[in-house]
gemmi code that builds the backbone of each chain (N, CA, C; Angstrom):
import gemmi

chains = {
    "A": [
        ("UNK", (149.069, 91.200, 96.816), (147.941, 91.220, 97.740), (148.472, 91.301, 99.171)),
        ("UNK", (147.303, 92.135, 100.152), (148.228, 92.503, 100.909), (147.580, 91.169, 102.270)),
        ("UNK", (148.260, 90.703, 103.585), (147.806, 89.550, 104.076), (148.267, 90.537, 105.390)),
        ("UNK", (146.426, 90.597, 106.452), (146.715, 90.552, 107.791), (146.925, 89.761, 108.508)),
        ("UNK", (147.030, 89.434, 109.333), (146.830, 89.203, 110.883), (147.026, 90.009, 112.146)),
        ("UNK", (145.934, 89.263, 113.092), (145.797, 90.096, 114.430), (145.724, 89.088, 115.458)),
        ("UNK", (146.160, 89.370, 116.843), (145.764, 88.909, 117.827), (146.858, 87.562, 117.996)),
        ("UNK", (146.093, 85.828, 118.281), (147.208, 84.771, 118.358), (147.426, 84.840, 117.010)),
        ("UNK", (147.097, 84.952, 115.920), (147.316, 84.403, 114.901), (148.511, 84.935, 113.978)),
        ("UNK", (148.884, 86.604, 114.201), (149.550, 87.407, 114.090), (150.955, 86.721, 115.089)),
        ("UNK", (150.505, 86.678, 116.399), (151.527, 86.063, 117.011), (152.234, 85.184, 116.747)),
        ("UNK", (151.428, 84.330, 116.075), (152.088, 82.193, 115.372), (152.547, 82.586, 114.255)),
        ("UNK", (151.746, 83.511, 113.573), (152.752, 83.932, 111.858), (154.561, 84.526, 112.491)),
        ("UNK", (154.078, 85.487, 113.251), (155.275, 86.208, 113.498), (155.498, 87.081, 112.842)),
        ("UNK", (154.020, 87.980, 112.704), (154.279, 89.127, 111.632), (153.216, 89.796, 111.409)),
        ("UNK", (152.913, 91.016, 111.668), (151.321, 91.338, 111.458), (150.826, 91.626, 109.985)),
        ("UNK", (151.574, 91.770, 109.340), (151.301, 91.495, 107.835), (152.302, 91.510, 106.795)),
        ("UNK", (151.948, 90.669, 105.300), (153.007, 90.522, 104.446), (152.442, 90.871, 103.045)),
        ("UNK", (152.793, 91.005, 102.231), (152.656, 90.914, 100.459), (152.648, 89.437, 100.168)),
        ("UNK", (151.494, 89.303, 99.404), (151.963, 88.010, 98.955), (151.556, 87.735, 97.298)),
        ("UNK", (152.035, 86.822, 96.521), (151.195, 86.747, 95.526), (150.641, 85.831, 95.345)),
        ("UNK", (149.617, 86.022, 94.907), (148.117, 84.982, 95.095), (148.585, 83.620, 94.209)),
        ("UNK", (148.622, 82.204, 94.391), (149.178, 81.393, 93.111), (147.771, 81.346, 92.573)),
        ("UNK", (147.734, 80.788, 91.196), (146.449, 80.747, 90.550), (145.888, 79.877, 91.038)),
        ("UNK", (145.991, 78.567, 91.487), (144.967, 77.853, 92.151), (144.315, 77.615, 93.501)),
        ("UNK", (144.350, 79.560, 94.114), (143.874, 79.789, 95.127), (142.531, 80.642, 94.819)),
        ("UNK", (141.141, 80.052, 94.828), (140.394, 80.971, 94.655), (139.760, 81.623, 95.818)),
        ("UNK", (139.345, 81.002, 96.877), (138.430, 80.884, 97.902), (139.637, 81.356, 99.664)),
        ("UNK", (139.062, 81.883, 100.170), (139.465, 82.211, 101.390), (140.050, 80.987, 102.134)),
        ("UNK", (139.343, 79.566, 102.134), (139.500, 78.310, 101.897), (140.573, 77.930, 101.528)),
        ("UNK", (140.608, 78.287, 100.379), (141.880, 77.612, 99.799), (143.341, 78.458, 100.510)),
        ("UNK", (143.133, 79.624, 100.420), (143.547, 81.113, 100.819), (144.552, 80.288, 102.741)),
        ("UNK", (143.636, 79.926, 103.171), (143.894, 79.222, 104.323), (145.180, 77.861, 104.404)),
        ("UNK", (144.338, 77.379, 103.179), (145.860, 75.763, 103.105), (146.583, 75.878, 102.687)),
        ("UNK", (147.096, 77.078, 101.862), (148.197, 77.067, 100.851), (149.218, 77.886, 101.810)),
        ("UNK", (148.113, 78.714, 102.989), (149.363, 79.492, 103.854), (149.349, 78.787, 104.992)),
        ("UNK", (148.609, 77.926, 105.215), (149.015, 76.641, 106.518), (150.756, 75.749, 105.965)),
        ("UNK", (150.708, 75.681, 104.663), (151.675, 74.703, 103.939), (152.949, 75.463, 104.062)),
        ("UNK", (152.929, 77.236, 104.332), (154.021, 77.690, 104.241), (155.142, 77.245, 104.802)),
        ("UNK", (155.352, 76.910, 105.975), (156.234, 76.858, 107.111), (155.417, 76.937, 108.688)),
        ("UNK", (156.097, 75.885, 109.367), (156.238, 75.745, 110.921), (154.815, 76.487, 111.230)),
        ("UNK", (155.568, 77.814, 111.223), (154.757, 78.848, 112.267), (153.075, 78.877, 111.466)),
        ("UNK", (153.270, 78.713, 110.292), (151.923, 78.902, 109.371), (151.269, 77.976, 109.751)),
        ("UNK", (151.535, 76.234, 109.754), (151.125, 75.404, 109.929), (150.215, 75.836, 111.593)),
        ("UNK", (151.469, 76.060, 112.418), (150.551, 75.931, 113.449), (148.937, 77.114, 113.635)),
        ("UNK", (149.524, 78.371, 113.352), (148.895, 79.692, 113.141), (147.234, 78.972, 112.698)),
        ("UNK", (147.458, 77.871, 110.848), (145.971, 78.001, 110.817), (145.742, 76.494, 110.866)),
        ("UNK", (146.180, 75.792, 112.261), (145.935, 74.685, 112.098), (144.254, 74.491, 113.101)),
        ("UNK", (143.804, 75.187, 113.553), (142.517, 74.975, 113.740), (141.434, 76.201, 112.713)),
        ("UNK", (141.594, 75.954, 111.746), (140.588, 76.603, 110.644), (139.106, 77.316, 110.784)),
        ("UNK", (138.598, 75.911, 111.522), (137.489, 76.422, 111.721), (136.606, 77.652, 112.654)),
        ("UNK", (137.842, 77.931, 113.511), (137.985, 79.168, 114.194), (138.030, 80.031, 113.504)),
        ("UNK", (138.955, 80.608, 112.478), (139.264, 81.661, 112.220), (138.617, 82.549, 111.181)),
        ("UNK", (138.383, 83.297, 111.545), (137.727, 84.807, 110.857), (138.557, 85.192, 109.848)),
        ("UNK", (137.623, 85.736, 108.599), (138.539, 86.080, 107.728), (137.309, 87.485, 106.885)),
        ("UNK", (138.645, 88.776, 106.788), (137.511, 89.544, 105.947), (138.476, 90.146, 104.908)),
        ("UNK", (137.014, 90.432, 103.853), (138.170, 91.138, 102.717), (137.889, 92.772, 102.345)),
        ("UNK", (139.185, 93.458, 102.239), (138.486, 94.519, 102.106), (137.711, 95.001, 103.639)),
        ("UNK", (138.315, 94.401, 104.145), (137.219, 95.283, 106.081), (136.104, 94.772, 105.864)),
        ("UNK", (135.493, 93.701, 105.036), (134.317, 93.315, 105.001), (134.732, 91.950, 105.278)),
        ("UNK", (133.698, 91.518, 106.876), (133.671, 89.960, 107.287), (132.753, 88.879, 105.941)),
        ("UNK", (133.861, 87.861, 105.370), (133.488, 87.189, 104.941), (133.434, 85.667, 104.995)),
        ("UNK", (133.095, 84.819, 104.473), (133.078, 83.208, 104.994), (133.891, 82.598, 103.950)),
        ("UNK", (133.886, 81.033, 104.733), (135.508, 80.920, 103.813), (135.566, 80.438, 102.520)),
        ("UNK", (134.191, 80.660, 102.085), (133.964, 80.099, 100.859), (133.793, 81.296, 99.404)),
        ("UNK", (134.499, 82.774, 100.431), (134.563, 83.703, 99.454), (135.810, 84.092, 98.770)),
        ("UNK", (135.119, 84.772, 96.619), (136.432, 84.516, 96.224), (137.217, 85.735, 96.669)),
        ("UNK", (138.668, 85.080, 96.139), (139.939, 86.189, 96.988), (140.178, 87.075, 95.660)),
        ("UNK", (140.324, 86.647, 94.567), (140.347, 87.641, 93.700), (140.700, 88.994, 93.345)),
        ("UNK", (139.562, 89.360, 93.599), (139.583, 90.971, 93.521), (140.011, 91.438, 94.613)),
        ("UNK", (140.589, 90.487, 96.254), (140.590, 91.330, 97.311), (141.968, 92.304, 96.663)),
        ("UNK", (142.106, 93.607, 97.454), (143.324, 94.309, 97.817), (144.394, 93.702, 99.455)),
        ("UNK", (143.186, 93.462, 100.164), (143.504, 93.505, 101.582), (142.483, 92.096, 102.441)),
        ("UNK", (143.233, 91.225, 102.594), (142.717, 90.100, 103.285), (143.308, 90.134, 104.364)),
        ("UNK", (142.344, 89.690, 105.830), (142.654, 89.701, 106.965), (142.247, 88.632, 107.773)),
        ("UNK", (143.149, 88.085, 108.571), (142.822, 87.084, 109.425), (142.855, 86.965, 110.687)),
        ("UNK", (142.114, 86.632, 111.481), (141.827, 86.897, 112.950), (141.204, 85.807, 113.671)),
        ("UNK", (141.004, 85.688, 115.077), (140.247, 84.894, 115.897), (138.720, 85.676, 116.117)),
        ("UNK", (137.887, 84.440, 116.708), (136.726, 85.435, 116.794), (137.023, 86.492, 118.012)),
        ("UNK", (136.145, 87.423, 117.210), (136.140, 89.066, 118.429), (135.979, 89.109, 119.352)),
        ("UNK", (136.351, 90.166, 120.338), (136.362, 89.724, 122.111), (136.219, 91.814, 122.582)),
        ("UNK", (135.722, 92.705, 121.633), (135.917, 93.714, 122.052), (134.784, 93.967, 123.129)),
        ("UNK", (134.461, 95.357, 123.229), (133.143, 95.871, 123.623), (133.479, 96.241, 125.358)),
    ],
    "B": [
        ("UNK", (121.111, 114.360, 112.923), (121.742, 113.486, 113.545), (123.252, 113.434, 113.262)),
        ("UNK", (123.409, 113.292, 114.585), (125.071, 113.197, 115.071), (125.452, 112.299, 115.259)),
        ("UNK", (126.462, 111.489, 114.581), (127.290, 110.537, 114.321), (128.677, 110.500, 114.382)),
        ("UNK", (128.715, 109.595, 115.558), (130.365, 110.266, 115.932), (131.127, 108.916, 116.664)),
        ("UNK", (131.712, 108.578, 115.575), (132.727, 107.140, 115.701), (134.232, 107.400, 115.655)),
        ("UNK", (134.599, 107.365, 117.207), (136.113, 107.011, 117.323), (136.759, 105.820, 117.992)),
        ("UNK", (138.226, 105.976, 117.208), (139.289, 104.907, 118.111), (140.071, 105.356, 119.091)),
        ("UNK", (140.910, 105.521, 119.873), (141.552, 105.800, 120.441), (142.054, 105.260, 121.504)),
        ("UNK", (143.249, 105.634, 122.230), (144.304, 105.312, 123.252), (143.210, 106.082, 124.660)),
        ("UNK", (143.724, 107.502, 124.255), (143.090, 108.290, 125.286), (141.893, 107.792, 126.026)),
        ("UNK", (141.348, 108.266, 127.061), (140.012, 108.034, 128.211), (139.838, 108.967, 127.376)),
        ("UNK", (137.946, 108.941, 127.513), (136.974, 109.533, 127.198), (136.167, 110.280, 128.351)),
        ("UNK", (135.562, 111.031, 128.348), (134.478, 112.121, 129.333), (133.524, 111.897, 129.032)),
        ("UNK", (132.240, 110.582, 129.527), (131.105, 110.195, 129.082), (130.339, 111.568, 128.995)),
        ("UNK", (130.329, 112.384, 130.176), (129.258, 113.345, 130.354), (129.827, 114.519, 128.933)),
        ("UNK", (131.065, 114.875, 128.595), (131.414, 115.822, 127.666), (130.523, 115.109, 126.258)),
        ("UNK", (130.580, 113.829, 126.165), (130.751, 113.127, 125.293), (128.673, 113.134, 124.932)),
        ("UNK", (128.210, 113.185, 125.968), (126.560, 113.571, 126.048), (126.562, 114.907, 125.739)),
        ("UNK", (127.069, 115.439, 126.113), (127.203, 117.324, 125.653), (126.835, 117.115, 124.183)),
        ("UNK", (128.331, 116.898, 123.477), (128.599, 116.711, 122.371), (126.903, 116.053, 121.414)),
        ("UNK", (126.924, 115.177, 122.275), (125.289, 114.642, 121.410), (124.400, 115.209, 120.918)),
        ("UNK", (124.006, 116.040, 122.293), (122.850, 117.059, 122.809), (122.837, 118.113, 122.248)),
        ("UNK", (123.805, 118.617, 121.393), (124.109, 119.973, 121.470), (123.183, 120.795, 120.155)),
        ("UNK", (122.121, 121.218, 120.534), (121.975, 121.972, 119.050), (120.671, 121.135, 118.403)),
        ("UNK", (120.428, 119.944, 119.931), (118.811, 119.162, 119.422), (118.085, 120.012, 120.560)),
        ("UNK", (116.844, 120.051, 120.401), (115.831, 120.304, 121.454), (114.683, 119.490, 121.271)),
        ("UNK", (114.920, 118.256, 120.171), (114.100, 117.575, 119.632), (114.345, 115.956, 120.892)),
        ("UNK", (115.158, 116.361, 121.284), (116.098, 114.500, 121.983), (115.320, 114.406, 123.211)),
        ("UNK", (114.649, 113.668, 123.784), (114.099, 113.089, 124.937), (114.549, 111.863, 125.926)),
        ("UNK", (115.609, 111.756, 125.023), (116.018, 110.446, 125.823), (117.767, 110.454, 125.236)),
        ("UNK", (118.747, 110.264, 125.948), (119.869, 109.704, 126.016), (120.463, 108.290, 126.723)),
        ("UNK", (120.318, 107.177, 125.832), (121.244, 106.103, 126.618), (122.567, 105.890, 126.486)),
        ("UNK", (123.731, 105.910, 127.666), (124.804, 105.632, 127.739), (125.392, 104.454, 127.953)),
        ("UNK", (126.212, 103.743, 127.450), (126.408, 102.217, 128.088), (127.901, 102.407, 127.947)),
        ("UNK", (129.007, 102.017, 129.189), (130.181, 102.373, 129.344), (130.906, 100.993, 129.671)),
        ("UNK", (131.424, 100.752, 129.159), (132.532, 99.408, 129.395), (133.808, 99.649, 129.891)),
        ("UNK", (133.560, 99.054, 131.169), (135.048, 99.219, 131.921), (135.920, 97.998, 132.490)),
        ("UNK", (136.965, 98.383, 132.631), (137.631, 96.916, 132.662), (137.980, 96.398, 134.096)),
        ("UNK", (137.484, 95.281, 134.371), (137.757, 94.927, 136.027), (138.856, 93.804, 136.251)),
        ("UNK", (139.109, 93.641, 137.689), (139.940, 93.312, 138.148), (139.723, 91.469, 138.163)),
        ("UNK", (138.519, 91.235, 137.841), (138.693, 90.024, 138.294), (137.669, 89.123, 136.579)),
        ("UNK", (137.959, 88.011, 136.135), (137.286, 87.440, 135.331), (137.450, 85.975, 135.237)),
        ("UNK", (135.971, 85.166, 135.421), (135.684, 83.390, 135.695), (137.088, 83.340, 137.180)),
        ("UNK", (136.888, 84.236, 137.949), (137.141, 83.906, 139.379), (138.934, 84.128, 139.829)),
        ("UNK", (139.604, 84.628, 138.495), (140.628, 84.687, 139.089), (141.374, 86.328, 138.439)),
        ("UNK", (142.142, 86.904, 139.503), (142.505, 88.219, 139.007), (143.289, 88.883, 137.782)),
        ("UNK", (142.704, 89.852, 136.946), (143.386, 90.295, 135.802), (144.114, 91.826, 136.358)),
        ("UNK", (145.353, 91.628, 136.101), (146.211, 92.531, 136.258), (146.489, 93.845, 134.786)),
        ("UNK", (145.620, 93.648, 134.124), (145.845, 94.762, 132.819), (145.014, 94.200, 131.740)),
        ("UNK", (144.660, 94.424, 130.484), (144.366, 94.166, 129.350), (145.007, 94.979, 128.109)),
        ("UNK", (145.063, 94.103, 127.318), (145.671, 94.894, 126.137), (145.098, 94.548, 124.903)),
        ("UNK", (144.209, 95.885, 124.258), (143.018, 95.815, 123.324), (143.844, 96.388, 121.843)),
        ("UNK", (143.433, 94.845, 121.494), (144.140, 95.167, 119.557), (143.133, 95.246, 118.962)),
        ("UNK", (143.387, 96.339, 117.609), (142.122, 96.643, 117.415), (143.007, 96.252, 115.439)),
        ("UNK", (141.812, 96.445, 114.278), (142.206, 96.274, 113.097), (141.914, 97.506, 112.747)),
        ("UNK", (142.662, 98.841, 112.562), (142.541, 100.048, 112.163), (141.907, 100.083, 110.658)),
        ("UNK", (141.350, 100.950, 110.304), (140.165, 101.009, 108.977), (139.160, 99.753, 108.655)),
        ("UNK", (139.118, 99.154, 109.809), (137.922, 97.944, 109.400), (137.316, 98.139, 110.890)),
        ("UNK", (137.835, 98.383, 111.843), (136.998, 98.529, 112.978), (135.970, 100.052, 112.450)),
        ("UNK", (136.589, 101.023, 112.292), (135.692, 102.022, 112.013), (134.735, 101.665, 110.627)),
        ("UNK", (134.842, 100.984, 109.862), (133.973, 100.633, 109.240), (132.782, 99.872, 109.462)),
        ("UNK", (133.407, 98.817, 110.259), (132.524, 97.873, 110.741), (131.243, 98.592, 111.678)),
        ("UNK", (131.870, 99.216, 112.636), (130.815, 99.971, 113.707), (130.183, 101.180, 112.605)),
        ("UNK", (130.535, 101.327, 111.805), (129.566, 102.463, 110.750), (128.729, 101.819, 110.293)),
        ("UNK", (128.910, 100.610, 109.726), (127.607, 99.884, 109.638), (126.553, 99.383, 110.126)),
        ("UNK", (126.958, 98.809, 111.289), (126.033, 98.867, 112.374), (125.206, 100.015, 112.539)),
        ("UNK", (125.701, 100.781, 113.315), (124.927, 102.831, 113.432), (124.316, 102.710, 112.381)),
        ("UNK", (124.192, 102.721, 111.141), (124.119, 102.833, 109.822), (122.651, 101.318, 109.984)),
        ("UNK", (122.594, 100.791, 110.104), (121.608, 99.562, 110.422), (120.833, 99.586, 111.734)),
        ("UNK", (121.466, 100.463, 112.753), (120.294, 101.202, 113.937), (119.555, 102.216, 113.665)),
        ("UNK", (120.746, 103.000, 112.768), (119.556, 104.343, 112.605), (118.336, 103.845, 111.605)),
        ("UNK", (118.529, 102.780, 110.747), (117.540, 102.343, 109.889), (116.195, 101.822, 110.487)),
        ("UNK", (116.658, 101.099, 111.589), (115.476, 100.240, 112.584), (115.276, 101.432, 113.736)),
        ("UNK", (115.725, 102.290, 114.493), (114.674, 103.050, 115.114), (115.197, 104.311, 114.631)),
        ("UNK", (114.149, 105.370, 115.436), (113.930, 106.840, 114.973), (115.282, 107.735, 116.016)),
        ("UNK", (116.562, 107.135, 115.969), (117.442, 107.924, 116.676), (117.973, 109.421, 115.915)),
        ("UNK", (118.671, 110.551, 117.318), (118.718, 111.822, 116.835), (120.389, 111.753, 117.000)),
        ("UNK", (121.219, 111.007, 117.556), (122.753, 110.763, 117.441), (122.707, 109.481, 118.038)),
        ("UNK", (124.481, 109.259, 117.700), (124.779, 108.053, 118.098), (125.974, 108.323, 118.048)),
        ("UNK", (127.013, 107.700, 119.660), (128.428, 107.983, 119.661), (129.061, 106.075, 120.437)),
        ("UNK", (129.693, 106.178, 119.231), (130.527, 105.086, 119.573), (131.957, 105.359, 119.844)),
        ("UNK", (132.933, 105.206, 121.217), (134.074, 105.557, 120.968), (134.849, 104.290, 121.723)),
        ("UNK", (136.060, 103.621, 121.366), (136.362, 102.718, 121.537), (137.409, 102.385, 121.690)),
        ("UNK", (138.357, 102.614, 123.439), (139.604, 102.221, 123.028), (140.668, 101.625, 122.968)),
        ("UNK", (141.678, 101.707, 122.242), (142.632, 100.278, 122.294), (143.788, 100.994, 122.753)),
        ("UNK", (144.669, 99.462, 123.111), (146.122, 99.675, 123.641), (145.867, 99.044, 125.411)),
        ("UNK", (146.731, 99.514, 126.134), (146.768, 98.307, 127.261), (146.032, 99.351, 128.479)),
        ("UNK", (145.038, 98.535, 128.892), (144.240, 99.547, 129.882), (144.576, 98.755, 131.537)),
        ("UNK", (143.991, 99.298, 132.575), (144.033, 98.652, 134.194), (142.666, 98.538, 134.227)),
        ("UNK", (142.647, 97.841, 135.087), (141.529, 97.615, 135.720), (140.832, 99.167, 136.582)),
        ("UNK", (139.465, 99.631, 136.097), (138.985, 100.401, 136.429), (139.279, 101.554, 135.322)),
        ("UNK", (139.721, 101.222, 134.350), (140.034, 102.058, 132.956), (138.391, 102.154, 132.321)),
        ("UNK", (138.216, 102.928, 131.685), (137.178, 102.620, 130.704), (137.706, 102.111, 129.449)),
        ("UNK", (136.554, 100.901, 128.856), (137.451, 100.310, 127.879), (136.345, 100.823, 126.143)),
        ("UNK", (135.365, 101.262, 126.836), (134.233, 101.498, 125.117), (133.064, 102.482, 125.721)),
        ("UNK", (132.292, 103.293, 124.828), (131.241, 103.771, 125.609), (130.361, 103.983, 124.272)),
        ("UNK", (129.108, 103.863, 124.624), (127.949, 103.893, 123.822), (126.968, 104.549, 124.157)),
        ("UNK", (126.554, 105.926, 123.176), (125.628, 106.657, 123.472), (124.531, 106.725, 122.258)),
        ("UNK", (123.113, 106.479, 122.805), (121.939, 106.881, 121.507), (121.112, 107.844, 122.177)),
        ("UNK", (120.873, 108.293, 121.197), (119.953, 109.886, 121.509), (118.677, 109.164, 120.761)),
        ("UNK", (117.824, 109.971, 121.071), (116.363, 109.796, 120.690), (115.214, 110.245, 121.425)),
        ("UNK", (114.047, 110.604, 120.600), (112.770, 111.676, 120.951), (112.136, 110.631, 122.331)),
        ("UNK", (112.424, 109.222, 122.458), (111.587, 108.131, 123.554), (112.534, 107.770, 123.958)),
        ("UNK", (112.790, 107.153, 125.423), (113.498, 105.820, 125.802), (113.645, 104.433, 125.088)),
        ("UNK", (112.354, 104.233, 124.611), (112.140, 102.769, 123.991), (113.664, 102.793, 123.298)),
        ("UNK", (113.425, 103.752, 121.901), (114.573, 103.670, 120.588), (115.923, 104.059, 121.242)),
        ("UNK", (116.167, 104.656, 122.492), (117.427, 104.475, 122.831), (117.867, 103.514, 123.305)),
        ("UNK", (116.979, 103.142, 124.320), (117.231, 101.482, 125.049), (117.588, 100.268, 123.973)),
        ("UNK", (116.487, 100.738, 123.282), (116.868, 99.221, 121.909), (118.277, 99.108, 121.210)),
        ("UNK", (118.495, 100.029, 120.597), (119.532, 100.641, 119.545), (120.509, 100.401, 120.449)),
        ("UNK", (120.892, 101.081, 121.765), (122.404, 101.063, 122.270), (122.766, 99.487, 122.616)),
        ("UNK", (121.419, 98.483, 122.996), (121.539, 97.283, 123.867), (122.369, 96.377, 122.076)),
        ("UNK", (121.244, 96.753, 121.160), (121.733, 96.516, 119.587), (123.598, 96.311, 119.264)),
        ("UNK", (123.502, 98.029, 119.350), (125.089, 98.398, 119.090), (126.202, 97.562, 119.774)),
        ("UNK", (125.593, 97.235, 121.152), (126.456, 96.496, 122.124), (126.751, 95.164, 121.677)),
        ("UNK", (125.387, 94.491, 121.416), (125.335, 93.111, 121.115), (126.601, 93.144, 119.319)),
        ("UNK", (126.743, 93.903, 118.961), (126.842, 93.560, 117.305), (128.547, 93.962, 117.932)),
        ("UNK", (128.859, 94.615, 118.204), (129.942, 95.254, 118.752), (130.701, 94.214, 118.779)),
        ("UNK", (130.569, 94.054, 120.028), (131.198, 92.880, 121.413), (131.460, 91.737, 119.708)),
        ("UNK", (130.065, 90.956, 119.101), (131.110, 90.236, 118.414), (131.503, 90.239, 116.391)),
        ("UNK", (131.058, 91.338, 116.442), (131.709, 91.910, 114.758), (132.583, 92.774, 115.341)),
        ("UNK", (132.565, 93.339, 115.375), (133.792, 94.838, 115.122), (135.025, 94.280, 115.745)),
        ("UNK", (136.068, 94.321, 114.577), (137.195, 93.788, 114.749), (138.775, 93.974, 116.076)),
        ("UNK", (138.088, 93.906, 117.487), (138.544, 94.463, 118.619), (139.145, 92.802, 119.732)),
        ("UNK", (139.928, 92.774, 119.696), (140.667, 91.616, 120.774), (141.212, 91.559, 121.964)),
        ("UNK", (140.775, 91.347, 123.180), (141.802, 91.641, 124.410), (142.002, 90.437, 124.910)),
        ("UNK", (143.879, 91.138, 125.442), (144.561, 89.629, 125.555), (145.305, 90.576, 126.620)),
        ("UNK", (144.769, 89.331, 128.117), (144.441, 89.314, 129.622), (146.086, 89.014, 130.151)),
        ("UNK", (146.588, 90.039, 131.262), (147.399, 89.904, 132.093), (147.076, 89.603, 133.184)),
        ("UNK", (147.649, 88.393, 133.564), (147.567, 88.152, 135.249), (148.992, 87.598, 135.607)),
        ("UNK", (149.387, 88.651, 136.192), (150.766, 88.545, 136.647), (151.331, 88.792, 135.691)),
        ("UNK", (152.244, 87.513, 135.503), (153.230, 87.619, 134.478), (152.807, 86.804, 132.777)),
        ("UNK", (151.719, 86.213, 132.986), (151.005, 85.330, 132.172), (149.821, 86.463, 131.316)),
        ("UNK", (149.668, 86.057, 130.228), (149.589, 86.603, 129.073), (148.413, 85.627, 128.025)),
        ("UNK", (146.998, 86.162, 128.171), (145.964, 85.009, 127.254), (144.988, 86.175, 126.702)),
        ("UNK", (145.193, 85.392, 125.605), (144.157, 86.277, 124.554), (142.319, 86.057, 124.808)),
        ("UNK", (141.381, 86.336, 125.185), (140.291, 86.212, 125.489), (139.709, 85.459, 124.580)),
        ("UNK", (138.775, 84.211, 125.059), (137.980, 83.293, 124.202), (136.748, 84.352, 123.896)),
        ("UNK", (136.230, 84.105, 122.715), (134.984, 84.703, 122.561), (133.974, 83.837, 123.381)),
        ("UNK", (132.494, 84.610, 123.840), (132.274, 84.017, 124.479), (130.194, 83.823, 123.765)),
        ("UNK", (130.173, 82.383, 123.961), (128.569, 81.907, 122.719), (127.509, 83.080, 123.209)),
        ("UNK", (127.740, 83.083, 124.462), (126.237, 83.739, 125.040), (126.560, 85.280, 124.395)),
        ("UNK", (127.653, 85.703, 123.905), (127.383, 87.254, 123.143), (127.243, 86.703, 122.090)),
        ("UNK", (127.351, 85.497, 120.848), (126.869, 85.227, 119.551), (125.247, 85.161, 120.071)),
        ("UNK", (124.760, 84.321, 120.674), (123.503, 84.347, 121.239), (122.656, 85.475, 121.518)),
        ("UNK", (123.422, 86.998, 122.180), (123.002, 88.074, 122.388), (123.216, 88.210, 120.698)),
        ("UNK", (123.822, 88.413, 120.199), (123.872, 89.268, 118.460), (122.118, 88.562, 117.904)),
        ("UNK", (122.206, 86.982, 118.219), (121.311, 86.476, 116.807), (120.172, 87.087, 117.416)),
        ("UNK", (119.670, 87.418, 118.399), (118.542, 87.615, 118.785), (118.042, 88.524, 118.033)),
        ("UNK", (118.997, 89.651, 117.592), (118.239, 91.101, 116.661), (117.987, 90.593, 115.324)),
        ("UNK", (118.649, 89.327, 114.822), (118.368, 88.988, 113.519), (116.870, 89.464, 113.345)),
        ("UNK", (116.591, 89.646, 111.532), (115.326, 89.124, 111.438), (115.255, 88.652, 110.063)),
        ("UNK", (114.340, 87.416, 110.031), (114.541, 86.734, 109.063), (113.059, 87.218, 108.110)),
    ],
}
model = gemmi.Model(1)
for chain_id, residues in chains.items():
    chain = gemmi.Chain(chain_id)
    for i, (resn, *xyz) in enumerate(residues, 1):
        res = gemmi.Residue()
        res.name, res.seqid = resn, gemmi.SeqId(i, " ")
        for name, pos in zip(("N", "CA", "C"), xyz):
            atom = gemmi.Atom()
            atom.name, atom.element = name, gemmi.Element(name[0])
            atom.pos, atom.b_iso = gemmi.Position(*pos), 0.0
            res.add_atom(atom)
        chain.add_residue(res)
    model.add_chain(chain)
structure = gemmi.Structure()
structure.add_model(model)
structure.setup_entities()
């Protein structure tokens, strides 16, 4: 599965995206969130305010209570600032 | 109807970019343009550049849906969204928004729409130079506030 980031969050990972494989007791975007906060340092800090962060699957904005599953392509971001 | 969603580095030619709309309707009565440009100064102190990250194949999706959810709610004859990223100056253009349509009303509505949904779905970030200092832009409530207003429940 493939894992974005953009913007600070990309910055605190130190990487704008990686492969990862999903462990089985990650279902939820949620969960998706603590298991890559637990990675290391930079992860920890990256999603240590949660409730900020945007997450879509598939280019589709979803909430964090959606399953990861079937994604191909999960992405993580701060809220939007374009326009 | 003409539908015409880009990304890009390059400046845009609002008036070419109305051409492009116009071209081949005699049905259109109204064109609204709304152009976003980037200034020198923001909450009182000076920005020396911006630099707009964008999420390639989800930004163009995202703004297709939208268009795709304006043209549903009014009677528009095009719609051009073009939007761009990478590091702009102050006095750059940074987005521009055009709706065509037979009245003013459905252009006025739709582009003010596109703007509001824009600014905070479509997956676009700018992160502010002043001087030598370097901050990624807070989102800001009063554009969630502008979005909920089009809700309808």
């Amino acid at each position: 599965m493939k894992i974005l980031y953009f913007a600070w969050l990309r910055e605190r990972v130190g990487k704008p995206e990686e492969e990862i494989a999903l462990p089985s007791n990650v279902s939820t975007i949620a969960d998706l969130m603590e298991w890559l906060a637990g990675r290391g340092e930079e992860y920890a800090y990256a999603f240590e305010n949660r409730n900020v962060i945007r997450a879509a699957i598939d280019h589709v904005h979803v909430k964090a209570d959606a399953p990861v599953g079937a994604a191909r392509e999960i992405a993580f971001f701060p809220p939007m600032t374009g326009g | 109807m003409t539908v015409t969603i880009r990304l890009q580095q390059e400046d845009f030619d609002v008036g070419a970019e109305n051409a492009v709309l116009a071209r081949g309707h005699t049905d259109i009565g109204a064109i609204v343009t709304f152009t976003g440009i980037c200034r020198d100064s923001e909450a009182g102190s000076d920005v020396s550049a911006m630099t707009l990250e964008h999420y390639p194949g989800m930004a163009e999706a995202e703004i297709a849906r939208h268009v795709e959810t304006a043209q549903a709610r009014w009677p528009l004859l095009g719609v051009t969204v073009i939007h761009r990223y990478g590091r702009l100056v102050p006095g750059d253009n940074i987005m521009m928004v055009a709706t065509a349509s037979a009245h003013r009303q459905a252009a006025f509505a739709a582009a003010e729409f596109l703007m509001d949904y824009l600014k905070t779905q479509a997956p676009f970030w700018k992160l502010e130079e002043r001087g030598r200092d370097k901050k990624w832009v807070d989102a800001k409530s009063s554009d969630d506030r502008a979005t909920e207003r089009w809700r309808k429940d």
